[in-house]
N, C-alpha and C positions, 0 to 999 in steps of 0.2 A: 233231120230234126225239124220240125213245124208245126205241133203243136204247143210244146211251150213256149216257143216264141211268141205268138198268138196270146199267151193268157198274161208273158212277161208287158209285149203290147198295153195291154188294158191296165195292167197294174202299174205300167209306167204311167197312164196316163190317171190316174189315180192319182199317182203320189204326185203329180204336176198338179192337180187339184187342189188337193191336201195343202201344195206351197203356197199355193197363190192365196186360199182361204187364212193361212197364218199371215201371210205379207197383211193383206187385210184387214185382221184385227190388228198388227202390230202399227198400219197406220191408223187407224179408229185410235187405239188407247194412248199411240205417241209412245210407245216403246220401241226403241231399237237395238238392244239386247238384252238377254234376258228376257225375264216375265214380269219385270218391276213393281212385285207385289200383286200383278194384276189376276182375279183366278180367271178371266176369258184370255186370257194372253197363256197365263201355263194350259190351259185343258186344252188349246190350240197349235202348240207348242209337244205336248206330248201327244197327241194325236197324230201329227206328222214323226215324231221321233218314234212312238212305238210298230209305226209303220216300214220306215228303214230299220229300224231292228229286228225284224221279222221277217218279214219279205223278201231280202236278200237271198239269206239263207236255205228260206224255204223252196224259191225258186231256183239254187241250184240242186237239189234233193232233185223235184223236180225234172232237172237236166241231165241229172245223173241217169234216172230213171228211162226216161226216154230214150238215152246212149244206150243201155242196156233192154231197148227193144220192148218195154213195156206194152200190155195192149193199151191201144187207143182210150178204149172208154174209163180205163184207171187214169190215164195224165188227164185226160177230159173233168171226170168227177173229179178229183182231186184238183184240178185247175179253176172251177166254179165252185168248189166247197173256198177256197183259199179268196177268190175273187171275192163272193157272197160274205164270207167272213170280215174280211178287211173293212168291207164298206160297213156291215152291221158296227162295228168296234169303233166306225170315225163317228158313224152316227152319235150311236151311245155317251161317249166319250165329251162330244161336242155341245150337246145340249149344255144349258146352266143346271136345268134342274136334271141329273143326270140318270138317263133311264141305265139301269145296271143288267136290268135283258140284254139290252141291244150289246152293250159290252161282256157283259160274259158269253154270249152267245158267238161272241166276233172273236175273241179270245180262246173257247171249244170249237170252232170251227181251225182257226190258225194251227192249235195242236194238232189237233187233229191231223190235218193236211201232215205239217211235219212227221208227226210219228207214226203213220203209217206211210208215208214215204222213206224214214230213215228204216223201220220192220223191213219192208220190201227192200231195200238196199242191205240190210245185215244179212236176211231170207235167202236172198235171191244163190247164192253165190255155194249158200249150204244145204240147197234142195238142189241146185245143178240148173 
């Protein structure tokens, strides 16, 4: 397995972004838990949490895929649809004025990734 690891790579170093950019507003606004009222502290705040809530998951599908031999160029595409997606959705997300492209487009991309990774994992096992 070496390709997923490679995209899990990048999307960790993503979500180490993500943290450091919330650390950051949470010192700007002087918040230390929660989002205390603040709307740059929540859009910041769910930016990173919509990202672990996503991401995990998707990257063991994923995992699974590749265990089961997958060609390359599906964990590949699949691996920079989910990449390209995530980052599209912080963007979005992060703005004040908040562009709703960037996020629904990061959001269709996320699905996406998923459900044709869990298709190909129900698929795989009933086509042989």
């Amino acid at each position: 397995m070496n390709i997923v690891p490679f995209y899990a790579a990048l999307l960790a170093l993503l979500f180490i972004y993500l943290s450091a950019q919330t650390i950051k507003v949470r010192r700007r606004v002087r918040v230390a838990v929660g989002d205390g009222g603040n709307s740059e502290m929540l859009r910041a705040m769910r930016v990173h949490a919509n990202f672990a809530e996503y991401v995990p998951l998707t990257l063991v599908l994923l995992g699974m895929l590749e265990l089961q031999a997958s060609p390359a160029w599906v964990l590949h595409a699949l691996g920079v649809l989910l990449l390209v997606a995530r980052c599209s959705h912080a963007y979005g997300v992060s703005q004040s004025d908040e562009n709703f492209r960037f996020r629904v487009l990061g959001m269709m991309g996320t699905f996406s990734t998923m459900g044709v990774a869990a298709g190909l994992l129900v698929a795989m096992p009933l086509i042989g």
